[in-house]
N, C-alpha and C positions, 0 to 999 in steps of 0.2 A: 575567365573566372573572375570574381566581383572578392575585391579584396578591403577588409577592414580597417580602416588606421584609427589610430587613439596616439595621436599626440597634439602636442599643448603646447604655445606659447606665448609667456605673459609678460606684461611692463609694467612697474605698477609701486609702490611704496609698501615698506615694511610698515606694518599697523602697531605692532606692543613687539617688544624685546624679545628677542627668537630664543629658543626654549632647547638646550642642549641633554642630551640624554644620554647616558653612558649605559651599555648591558654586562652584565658579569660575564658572556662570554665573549665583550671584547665589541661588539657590534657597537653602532653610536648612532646617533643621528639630530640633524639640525629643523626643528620643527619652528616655522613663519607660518604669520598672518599676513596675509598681504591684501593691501584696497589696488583695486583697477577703476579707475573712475573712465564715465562711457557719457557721451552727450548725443546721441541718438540709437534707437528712434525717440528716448526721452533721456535727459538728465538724472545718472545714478550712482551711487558708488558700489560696488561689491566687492566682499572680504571675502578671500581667498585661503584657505588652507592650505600650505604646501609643507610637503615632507622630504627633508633631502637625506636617503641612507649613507652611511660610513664615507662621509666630510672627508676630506683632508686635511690636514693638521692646519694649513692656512686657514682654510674656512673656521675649522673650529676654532683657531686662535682669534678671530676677527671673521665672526658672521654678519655682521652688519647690524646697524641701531637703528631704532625708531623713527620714521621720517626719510631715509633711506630708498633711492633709487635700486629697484630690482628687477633684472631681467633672468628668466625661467621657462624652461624649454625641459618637456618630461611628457607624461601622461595623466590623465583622469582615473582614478580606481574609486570603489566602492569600497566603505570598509566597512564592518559588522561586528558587533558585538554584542553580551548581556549585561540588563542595567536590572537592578529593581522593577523598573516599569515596564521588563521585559526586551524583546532584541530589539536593537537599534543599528541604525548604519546614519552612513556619510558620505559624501564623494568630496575626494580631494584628489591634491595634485602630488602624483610623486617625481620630484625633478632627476632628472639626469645630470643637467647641468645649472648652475644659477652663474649668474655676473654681474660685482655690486660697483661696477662702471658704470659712468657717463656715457654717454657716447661720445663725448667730444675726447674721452682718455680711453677709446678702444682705439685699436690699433689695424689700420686700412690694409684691406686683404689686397695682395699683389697675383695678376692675372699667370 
């Protein structure tokens, strides 16, 4: 049996200052733009929407600034709504996990 996957992962800079969202009932969430710049099969950049649900109080105290190394490991969703000009959707990324580490200050996995 032929099985589907839908995960994602990115490296890439934070684009504008990440956008924090609090819900009255308590849900929250840490919404990035992120650029992944790509040099083949042509030179390009792409901006990235990602959405991280109910942050850790870490994250949320210090989400990370603008210019910002970001790595992002989640999935691709569609999202939908209505505008004036009628329904509209998007595909973005909802992360599971983000890490606003270097790689040189991640810490080496032991066998």
């Amino acid at each position: 049996m032929e099985m589907d996957l839908n995960l994602i992962v990115l490296c890439g800079r934070i684009a504008t200052e990440p956008e924090i969202r609090m819900f009255e009932s308590g849900t929250r969430l840490i919404r990035y733009l992120v650029t992944v710049r790509s040099e083949a099969p042509r030179r390009r950049v792409d901006v990235v929407p990602v959405t991280l649900w109910d942050p850790s109080d870490e994250e949320v105290a210090e989400p990370g600034e603008r210019g910002r190394r970001i790595w992002i490991c989640g999935s691709v969703q569609r999202r939908f709504w209505e505008s004036p000009d009628g329904r509209r959707s998007r595909l973005e990324v909802i992360a599971e996990q983000i890490n606003l580490k270097e790689v040189e200050e991640l810490e080496p996995v032991s066998a």
